[in-house]
MARBA-3410 file (N, C-alpha, C, O; in Angstrom, 1 decimal):
50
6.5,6.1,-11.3,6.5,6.7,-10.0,7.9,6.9,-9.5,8.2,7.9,-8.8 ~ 9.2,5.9,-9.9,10.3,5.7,-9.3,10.9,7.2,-10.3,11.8,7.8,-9.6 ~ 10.8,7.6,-11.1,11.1,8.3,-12.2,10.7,10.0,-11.3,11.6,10.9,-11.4 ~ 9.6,10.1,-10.7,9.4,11.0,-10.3,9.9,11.6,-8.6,10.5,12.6,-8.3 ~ 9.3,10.4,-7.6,10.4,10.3,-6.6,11.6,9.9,-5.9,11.7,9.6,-4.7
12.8,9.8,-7.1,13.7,10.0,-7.1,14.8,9.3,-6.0,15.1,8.1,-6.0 ~ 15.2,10.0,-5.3,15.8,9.8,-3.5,15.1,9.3,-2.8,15.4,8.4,-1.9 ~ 13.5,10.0,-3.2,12.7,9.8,-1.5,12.4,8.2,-1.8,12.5,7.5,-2.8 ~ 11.9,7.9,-0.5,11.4,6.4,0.2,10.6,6.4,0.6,10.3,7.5,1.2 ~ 9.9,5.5,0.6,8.3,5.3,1.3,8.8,5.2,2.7,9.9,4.7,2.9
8.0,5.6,3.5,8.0,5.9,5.0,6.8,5.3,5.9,6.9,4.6,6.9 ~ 5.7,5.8,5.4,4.8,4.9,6.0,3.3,5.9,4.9,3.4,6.8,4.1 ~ 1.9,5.2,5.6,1.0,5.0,5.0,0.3,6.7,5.8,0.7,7.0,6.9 ~ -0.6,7.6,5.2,-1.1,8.8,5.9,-2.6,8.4,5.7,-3.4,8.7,6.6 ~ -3.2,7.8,4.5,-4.6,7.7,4.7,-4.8,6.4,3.9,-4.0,6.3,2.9
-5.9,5.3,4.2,-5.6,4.0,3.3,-7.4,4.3,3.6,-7.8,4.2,4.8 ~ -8.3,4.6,2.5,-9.8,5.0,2.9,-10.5,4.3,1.7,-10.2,4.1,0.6 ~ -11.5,3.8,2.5,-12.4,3.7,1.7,-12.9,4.5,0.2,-13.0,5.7,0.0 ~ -13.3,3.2,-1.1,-12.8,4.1,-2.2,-11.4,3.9,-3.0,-11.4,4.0,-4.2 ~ -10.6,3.6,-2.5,-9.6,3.0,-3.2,-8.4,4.1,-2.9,-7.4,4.1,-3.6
-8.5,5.2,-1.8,-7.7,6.5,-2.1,-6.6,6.2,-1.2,-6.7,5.9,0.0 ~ -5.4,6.2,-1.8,-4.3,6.2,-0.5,-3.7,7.0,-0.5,-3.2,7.1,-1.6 ~ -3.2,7.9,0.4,-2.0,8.7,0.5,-0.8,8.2,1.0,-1.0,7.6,2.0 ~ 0.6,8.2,0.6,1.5,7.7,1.4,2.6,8.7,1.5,2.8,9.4,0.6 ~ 3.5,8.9,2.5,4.5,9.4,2.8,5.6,8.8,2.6,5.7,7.6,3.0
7.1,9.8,1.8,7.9,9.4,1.2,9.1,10.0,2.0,8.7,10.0,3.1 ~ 10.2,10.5,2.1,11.1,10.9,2.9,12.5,10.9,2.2,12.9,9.8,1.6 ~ 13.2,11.9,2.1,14.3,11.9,0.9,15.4,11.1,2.1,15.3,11.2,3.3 ~ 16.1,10.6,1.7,17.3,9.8,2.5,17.2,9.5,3.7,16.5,8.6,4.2 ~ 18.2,10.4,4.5,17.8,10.0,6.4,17.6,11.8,6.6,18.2,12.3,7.5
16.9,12.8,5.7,15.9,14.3,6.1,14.9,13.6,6.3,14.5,12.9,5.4 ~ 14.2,13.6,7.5,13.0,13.3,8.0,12.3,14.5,7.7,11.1,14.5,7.5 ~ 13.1,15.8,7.5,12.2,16.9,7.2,11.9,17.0,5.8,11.2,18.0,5.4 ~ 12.2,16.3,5.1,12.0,16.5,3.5,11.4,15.4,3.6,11.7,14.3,4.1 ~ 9.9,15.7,2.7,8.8,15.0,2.8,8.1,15.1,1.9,7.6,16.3,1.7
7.7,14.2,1.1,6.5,14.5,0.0,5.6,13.3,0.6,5.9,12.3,1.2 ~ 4.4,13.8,0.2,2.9,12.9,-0.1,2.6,12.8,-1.1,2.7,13.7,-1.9 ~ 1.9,11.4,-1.8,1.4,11.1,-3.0,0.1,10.5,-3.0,0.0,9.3,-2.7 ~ -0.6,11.1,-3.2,-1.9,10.5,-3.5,-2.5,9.1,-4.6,-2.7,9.3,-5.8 ~ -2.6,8.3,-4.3,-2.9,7.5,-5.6,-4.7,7.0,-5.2,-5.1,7.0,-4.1
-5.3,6.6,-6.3,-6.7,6.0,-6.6,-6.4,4.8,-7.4,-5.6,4.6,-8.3 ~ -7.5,3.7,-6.7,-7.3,2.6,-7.7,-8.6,2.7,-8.6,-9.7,2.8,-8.1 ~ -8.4,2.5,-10.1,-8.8,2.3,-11.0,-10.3,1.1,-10.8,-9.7,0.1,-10.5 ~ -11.3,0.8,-10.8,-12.1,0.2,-10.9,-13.5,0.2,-12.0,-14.5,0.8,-11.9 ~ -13.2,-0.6,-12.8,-14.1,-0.5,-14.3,-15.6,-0.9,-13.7,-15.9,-1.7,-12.7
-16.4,-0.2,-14.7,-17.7,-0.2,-14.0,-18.4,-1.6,-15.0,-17.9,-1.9,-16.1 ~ -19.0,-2.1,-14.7,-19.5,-3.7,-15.1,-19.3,-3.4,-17.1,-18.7,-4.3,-17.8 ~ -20.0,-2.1,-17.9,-20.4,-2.0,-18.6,-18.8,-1.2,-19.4,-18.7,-0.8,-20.5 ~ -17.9,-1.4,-18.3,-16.3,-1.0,-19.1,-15.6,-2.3,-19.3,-14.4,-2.5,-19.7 ~ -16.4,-3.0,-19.0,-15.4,-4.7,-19.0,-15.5,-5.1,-20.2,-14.9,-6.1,-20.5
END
């Protein structure tokens, strides 16, 4: 992930939802206007993937 956003910094959290889905906001240096979101999912194996 550090590989892909680069400059930017985590900033704060946009959605933490049930399901495991988070979005978080990232922010390149001190541009508050330059802004990426990243979606991530946590992985959860189903009884019969263990």
């Amino acid at each position: 992930m550090q590989d892909t956003l680069g400059e930017y910094r985590f900033n704060r959290v946009i959605i933490k939802a049930a399901g495991d889905v988070y979005v978080y906001e990232f922010v390149k240096g001190d541009d508050a206007k330059d802004v990426v979101w990243s979606r991530l999912s946590a992985y959860r194996p189903h009884q019969r993937d263990r």
